[in-house]
Backbone as ProteinMPNN parsed JSONL, in Angstrom:
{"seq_chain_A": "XXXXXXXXXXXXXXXXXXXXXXXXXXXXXXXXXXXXXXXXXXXXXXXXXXXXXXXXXXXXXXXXXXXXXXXXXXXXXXXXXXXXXXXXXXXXXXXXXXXXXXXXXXXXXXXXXXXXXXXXXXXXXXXXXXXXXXXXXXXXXXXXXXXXXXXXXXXXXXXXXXX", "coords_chain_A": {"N_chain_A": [[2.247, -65.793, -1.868], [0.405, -65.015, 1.192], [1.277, -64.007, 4.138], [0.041, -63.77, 7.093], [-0.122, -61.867, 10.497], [0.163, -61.352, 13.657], [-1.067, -59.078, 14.419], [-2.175, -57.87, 12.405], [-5.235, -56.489, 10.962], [-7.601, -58.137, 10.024], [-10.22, -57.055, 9.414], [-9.845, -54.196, 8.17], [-9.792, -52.621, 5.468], [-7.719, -51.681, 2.804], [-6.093, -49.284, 3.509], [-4.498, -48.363, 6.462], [-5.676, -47.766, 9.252], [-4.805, -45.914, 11.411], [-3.215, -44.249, 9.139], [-5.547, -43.292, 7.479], [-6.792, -41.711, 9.314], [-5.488, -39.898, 9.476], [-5.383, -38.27, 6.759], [-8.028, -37.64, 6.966], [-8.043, -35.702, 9.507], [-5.928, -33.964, 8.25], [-7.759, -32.957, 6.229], [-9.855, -32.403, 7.174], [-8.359, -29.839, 8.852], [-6.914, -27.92, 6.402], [-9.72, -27.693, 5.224], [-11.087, -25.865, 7.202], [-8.999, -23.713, 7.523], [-9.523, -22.888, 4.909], [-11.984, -21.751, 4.885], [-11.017, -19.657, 7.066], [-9.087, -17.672, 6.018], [-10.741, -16.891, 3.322], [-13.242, -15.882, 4.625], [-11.588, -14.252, 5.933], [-11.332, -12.306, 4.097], [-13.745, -11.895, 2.852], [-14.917, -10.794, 5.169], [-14.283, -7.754, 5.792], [-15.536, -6.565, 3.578], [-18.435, -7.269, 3.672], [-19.258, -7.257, 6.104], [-18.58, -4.175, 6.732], [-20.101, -1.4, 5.272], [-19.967, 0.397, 2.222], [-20.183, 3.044, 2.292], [-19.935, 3.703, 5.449], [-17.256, 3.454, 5.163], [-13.496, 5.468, 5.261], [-12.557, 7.641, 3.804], [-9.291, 8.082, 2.331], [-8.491, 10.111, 3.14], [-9.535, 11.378, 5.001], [-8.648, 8.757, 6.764], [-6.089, 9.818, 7.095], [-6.035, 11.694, 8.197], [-7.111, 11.24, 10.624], [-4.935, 9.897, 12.112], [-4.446, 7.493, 11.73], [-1.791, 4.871, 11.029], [-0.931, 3.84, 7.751], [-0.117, 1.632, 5.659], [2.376, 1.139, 2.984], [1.397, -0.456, 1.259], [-1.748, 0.841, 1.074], [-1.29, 3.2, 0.651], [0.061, 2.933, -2.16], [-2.585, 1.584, -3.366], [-4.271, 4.214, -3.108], [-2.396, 6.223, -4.401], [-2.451, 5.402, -6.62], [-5.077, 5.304, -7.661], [-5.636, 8.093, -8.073], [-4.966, 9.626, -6.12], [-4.069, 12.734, -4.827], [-2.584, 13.398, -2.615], [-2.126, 10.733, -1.66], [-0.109, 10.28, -3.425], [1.609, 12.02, -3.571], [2.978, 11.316, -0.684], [3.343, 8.354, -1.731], [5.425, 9.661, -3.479], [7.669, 10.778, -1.439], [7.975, 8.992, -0.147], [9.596, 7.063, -2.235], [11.215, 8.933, -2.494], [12.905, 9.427, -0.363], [13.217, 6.581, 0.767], [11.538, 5.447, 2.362], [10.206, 2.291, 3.6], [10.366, 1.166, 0.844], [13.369, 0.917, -1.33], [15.18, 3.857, -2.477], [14.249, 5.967, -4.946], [14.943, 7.941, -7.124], [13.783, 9.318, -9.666], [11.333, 7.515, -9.957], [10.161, 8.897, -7.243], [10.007, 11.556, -8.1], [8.194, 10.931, -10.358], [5.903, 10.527, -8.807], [5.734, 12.679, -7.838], [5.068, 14.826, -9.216], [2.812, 14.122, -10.755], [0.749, 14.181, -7.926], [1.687, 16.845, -8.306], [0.445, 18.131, -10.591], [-2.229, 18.063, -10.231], [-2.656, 20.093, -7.905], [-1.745, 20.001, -5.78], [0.088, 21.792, -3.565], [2.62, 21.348, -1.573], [3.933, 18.795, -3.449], [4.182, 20.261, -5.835], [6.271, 21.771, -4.46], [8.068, 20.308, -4.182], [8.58, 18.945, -6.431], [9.729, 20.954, -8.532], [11.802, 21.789, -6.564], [13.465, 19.566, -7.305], [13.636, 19.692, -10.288], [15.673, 22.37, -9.536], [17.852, 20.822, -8.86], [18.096, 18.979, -9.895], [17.299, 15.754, -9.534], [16.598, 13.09, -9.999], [15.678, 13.714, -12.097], [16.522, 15.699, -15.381], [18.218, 18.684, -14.505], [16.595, 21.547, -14.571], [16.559, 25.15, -14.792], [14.563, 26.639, -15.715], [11.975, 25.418, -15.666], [12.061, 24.45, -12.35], [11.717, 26.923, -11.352], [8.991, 27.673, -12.27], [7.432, 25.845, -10.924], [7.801, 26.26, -9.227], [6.476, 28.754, -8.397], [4.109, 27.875, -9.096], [3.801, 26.373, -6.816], [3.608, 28.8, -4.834], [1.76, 30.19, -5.151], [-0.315, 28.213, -5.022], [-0.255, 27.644, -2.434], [-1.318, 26.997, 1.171], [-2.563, 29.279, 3.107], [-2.003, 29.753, 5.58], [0.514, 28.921, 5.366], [2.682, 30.073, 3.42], [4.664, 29.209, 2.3], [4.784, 27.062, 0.884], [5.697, 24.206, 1.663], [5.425, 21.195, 3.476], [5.835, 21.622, 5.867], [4.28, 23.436, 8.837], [3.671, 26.328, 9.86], [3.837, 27.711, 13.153]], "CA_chain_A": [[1.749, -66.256, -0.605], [0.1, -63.834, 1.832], [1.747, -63.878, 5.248], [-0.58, -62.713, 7.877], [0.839, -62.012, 11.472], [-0.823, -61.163, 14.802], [-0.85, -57.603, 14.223], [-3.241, -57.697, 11.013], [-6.955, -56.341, 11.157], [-8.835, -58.526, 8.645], [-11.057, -55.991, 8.333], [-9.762, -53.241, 7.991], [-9.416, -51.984, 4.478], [-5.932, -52.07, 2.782], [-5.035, -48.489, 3.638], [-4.385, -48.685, 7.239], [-6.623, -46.805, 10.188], [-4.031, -44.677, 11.072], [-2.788, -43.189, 7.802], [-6.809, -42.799, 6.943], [-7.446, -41.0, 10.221], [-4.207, -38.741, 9.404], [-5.759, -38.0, 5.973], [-9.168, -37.0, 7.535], [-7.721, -34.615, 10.107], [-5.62, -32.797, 7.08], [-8.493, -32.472, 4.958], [-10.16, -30.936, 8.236], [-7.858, -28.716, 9.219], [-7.246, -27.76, 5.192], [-10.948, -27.008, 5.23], [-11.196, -24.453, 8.043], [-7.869, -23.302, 7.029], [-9.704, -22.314, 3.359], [-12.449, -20.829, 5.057], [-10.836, -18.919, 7.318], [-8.685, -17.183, 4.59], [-12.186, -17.162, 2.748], [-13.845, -15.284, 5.732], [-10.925, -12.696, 6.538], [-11.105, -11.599, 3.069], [-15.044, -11.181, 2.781], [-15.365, -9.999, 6.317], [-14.624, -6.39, 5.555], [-17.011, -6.713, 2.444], [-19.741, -7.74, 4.552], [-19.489, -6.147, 7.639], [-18.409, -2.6, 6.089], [-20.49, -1.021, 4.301], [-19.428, 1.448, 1.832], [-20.888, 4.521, 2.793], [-19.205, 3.859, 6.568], [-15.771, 3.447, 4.857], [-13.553, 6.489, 5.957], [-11.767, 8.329, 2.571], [-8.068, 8.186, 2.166], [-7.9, 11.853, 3.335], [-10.127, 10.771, 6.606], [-8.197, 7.581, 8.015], [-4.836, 10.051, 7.588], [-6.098, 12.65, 9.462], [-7.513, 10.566, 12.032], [-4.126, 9.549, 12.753], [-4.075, 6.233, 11.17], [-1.562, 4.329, 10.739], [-1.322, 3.527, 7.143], [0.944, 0.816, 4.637], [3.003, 1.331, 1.701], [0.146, -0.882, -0.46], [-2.696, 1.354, 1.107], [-0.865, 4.402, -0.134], [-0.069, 2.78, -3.542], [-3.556, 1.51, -3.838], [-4.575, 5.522, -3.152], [-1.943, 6.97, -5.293], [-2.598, 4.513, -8.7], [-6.455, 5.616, -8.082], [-5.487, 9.34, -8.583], [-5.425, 10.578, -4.825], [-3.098, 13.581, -5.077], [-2.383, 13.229, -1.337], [-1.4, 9.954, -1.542], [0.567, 10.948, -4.689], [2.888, 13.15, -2.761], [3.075, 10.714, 0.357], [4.283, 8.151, -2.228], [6.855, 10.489, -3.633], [8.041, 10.988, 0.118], [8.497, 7.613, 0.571], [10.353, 6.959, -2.847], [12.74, 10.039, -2.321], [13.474, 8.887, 1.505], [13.486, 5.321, 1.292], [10.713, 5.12, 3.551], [9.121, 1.193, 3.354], [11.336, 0.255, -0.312], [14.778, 1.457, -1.468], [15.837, 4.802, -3.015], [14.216, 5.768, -6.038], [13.958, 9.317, -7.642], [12.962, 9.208, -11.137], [9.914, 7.338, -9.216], [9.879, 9.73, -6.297], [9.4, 12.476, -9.463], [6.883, 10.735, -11.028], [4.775, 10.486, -8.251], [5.707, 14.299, -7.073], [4.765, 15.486, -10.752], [1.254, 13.607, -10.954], [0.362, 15.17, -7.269], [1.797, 18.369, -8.805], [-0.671, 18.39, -11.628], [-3.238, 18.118, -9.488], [-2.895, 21.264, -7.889], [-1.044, 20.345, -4.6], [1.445, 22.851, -3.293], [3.639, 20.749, -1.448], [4.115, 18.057, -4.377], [4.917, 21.444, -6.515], [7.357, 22.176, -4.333], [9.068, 19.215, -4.306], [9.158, 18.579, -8.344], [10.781, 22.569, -8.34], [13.496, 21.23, -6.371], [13.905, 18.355, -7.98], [14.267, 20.24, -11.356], [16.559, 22.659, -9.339], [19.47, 20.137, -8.0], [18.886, 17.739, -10.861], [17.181, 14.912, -8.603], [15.593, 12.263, -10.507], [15.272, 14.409, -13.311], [17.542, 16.542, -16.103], [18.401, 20.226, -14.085], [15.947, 22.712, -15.449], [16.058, 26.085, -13.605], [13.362, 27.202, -16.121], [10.851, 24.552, -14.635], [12.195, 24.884, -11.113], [10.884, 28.659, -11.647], [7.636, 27.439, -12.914], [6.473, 24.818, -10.458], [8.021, 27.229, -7.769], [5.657, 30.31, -8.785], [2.823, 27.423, -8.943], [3.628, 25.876, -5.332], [3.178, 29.636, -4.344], [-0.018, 30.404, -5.625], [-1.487, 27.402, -4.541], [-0.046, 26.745, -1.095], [-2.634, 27.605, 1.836], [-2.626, 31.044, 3.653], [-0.952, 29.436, 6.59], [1.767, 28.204, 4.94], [3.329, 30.225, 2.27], [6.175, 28.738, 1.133], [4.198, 25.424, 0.101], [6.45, 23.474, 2.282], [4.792, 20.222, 4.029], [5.671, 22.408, 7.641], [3.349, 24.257, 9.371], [4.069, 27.772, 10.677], [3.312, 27.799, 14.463]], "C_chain_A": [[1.697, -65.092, 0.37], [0.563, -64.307, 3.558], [0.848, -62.986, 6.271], [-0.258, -62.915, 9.677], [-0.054, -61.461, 12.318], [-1.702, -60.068, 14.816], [-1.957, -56.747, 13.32], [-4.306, -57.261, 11.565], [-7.272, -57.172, 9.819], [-9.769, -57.838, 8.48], [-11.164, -55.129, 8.219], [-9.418, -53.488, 6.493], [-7.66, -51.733, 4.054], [-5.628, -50.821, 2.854], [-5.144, -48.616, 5.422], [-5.125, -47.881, 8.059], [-5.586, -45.613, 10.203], [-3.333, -43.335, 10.017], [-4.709, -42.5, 7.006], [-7.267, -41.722, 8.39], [-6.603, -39.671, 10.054], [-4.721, -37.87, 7.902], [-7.236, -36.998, 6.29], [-9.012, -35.581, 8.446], [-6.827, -33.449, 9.207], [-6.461, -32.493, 6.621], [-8.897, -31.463, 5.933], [-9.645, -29.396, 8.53], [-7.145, -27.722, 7.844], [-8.758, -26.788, 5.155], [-11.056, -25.607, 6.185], [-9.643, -23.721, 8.242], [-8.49, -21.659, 5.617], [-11.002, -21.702, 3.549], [-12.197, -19.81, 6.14], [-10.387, -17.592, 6.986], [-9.931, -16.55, 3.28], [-12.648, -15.517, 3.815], [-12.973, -13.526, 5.898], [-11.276, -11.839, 5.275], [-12.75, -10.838, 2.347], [-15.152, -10.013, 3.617], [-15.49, -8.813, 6.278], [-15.446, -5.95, 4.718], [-18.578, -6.295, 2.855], [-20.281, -6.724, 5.543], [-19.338, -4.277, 7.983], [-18.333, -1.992, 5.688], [-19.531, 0.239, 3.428], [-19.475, 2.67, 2.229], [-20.617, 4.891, 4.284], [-17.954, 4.177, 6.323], [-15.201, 4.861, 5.613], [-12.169, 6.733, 4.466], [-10.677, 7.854, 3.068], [-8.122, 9.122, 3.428], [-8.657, 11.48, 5.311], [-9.272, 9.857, 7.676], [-6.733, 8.567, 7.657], [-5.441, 11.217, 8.411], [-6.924, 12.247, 10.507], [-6.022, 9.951, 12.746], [-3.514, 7.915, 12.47], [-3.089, 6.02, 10.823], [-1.096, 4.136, 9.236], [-0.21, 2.594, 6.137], [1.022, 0.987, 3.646], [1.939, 0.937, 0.685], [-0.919, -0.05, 0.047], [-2.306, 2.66, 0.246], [-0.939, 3.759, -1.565], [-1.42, 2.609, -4.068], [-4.203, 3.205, -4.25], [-4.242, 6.267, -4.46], [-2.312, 6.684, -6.695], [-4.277, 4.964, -8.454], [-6.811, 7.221, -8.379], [-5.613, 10.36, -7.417], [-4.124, 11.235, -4.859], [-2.146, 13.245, -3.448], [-1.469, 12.269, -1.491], [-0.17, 10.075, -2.847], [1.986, 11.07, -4.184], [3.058, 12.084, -1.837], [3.986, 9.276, -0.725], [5.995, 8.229, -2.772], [7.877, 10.75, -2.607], [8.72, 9.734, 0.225], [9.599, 7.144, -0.716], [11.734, 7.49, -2.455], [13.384, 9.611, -1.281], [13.671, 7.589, 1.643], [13.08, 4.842, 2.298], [9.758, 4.193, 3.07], [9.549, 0.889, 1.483], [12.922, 1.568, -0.378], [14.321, 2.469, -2.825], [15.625, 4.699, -4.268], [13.658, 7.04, -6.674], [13.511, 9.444, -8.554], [11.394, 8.696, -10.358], [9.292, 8.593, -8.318], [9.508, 11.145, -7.637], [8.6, 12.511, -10.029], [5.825, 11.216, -10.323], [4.306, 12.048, -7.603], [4.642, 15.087, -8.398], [2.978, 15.074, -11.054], [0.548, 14.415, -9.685], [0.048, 16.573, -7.748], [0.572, 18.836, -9.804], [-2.199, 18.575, -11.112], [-3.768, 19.262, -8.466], [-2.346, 21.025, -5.962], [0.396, 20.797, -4.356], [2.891, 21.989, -3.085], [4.482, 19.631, -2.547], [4.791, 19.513, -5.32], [5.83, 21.744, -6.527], [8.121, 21.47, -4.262], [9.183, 19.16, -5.901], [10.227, 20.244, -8.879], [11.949, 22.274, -7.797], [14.103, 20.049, -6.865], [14.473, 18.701, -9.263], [15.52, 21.095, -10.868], [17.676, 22.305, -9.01], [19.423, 18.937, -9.007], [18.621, 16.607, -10.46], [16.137, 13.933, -9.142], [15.483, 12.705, -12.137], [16.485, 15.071, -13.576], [17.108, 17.896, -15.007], [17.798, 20.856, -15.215], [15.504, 23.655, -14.444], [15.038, 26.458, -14.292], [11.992, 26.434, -15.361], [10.828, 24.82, -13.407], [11.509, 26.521, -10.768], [9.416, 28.041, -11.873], [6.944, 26.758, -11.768], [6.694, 25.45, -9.243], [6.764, 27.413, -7.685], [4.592, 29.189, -8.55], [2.264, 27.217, -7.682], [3.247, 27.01, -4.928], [2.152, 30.193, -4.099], [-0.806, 29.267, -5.245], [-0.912, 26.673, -3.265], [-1.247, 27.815, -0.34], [-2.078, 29.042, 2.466], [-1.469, 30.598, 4.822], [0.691, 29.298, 6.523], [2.177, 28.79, 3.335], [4.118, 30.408, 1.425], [5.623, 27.439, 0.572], [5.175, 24.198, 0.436], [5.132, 22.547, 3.167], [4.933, 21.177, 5.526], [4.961, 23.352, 7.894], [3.861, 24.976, 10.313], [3.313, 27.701, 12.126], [3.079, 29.355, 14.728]], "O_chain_A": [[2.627, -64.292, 0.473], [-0.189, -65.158, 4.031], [0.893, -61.756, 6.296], [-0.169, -64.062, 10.116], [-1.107, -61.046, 11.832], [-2.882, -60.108, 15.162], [-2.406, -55.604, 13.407], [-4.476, -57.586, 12.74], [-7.132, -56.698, 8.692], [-10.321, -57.876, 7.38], [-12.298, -54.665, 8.102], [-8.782, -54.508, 6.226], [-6.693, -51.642, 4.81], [-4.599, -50.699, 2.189], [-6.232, -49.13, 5.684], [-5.355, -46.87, 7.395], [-5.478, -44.686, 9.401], [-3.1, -42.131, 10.128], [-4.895, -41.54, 6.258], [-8.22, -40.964, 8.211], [-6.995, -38.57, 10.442], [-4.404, -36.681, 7.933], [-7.394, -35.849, 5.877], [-9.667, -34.566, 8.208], [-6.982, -32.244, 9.406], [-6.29, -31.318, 6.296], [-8.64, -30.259, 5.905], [-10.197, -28.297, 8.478], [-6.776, -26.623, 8.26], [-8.852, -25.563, 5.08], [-11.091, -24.465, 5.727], [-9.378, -23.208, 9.329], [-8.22, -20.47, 5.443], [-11.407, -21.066, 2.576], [-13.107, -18.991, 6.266], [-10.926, -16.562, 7.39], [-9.593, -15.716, 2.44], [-12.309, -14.36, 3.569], [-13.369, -12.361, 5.951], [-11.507, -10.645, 5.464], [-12.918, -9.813, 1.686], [-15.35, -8.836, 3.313], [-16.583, -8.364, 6.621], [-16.133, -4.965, 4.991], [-19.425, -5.464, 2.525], [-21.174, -5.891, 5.698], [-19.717, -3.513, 8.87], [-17.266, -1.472, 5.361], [-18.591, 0.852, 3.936], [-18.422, 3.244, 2.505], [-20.886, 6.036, 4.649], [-17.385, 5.025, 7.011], [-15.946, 5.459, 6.389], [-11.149, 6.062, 4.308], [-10.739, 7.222, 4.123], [-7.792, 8.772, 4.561], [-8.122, 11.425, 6.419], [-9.166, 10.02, 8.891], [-5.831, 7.852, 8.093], [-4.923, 11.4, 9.513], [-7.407, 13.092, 11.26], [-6.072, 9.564, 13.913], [-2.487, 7.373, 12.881], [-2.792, 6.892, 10.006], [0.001, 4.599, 9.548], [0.777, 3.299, 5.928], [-0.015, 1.069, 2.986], [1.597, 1.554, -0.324], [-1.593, -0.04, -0.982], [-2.976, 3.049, -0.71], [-1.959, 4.005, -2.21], [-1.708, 3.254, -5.076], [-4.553, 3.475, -5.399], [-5.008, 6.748, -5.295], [-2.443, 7.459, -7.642], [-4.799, 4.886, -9.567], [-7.903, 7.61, -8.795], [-6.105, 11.486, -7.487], [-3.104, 10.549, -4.912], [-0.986, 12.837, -3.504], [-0.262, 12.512, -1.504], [0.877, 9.583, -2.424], [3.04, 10.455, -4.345], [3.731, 11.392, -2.601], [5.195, 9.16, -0.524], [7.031, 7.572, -2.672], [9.021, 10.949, -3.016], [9.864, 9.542, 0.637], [10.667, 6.784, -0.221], [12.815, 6.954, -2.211], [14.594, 9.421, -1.397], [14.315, 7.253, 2.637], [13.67, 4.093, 3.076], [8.776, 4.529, 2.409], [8.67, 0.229, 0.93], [13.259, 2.564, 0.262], [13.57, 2.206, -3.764], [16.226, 3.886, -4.97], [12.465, 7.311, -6.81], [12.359, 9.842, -8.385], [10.461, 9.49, -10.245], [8.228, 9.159, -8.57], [8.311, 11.411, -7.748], [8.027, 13.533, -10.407], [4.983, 12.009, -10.744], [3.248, 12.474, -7.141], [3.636, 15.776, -8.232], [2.153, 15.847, -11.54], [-0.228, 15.303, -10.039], [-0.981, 17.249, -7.739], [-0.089, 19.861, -9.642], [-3.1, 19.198, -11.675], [-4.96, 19.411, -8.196], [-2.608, 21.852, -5.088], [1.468, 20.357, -4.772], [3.852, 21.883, -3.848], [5.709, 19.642, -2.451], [6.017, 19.618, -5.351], [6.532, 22.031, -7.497], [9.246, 21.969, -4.263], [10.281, 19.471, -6.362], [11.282, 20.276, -9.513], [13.023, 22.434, -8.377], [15.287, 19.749, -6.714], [15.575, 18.247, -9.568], [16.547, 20.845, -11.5], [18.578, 23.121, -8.821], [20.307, 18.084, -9.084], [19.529, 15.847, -10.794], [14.963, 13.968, -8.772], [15.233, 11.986, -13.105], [17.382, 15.214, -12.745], [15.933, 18.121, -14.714], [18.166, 20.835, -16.39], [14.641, 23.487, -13.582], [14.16, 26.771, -13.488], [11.198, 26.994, -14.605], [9.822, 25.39, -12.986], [10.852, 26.862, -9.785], [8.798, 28.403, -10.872], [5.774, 27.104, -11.607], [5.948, 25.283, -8.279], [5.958, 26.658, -7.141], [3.932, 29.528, -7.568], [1.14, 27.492, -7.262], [2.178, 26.785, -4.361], [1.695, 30.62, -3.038], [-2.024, 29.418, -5.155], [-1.022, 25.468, -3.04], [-1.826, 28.811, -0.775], [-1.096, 29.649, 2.036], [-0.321, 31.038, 4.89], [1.637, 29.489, 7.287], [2.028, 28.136, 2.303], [4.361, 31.116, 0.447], [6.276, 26.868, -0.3], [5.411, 23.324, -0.398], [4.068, 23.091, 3.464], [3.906, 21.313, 6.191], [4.976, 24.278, 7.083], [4.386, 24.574, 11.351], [2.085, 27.631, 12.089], [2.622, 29.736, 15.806]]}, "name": "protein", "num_of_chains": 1, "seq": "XXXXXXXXXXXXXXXXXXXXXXXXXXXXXXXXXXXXXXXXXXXXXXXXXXXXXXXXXXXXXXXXXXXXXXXXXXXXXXXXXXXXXXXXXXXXXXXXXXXXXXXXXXXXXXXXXXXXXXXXXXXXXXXXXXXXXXXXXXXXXXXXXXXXXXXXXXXXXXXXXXX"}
């Protein structure tokens, strides 16, 4: 026996207005939720082209800014730069925790690549034993390399610049 009380809509539908109007405004706000998310993630796609982009090596010497995943993205695509700037941040514990065997890796892949400063960091790293087995023979080696291929300005192949 169906009990019906003042309160009832006879014709409303058996889920109730309210819980269907509460359903409608989630889906809404759901929807422009999933294209906003949608949108942020084209937007740079769209709106900026390739050929505007601005290199690695460009947005740091403009002064940019830049985040731990922009660097990693850099470094895992073979940018020596970011390479070394990785390694920096391993060795220092700048943006994750303390990690030299990593900080080595990433000095050593730079290094191969023919940047000084990265050189001179994997040289001391073999010399004090830092991430890596102590090898003064290497430490000699990647020295003598950092030397020969740091710039005119700077020739100790140290990241500091002689004023």
């Amino acid at each position: 026996m169906t009990v019906i009380n003042k309160h009832d809509n006879l014709s409303s539908p058996s889920v109730p207005r309210k819980h269907f109007v509460g359903v409608c405004v989630f889906a809404s706000v759901l929807t422009v939720y999933a294209l906003s998310v949608t949108f942020a993630w084209i937007q740079p796609l769209v709106i900026t082209p390739a050929d505007t982009r601005l290199s690695f090596e460009e947005r740091l010497a403009s002064g940019e800014t830049l985040s731990v995943e922009q660097i990693v993205v850099a470094a895992e695509a073979g940018n020596a730069i970011a390479q070394r700037l990785l390694g920096d941040a391993y060795g220092k514990g700048q943006g994750m925790a303390i990690d030299l065997p990593a900080a080595f890796g990433w000095y050593l892949a730079a290094a191969e690549q023919g940047d000084a400063a990265a050189q001179a960091a994997v040289a001391a790293m073999y010399a004090y034993g830092r991430g890596v087995k102590q090898d003064y023979a290497q430490a000699a080696e990647w020295s003598a390399r950092s030397a020969a291929n740091a710039p005119p300005e700077n020739p100790a192949g140290s990241a500091i610049k002689n004023d």
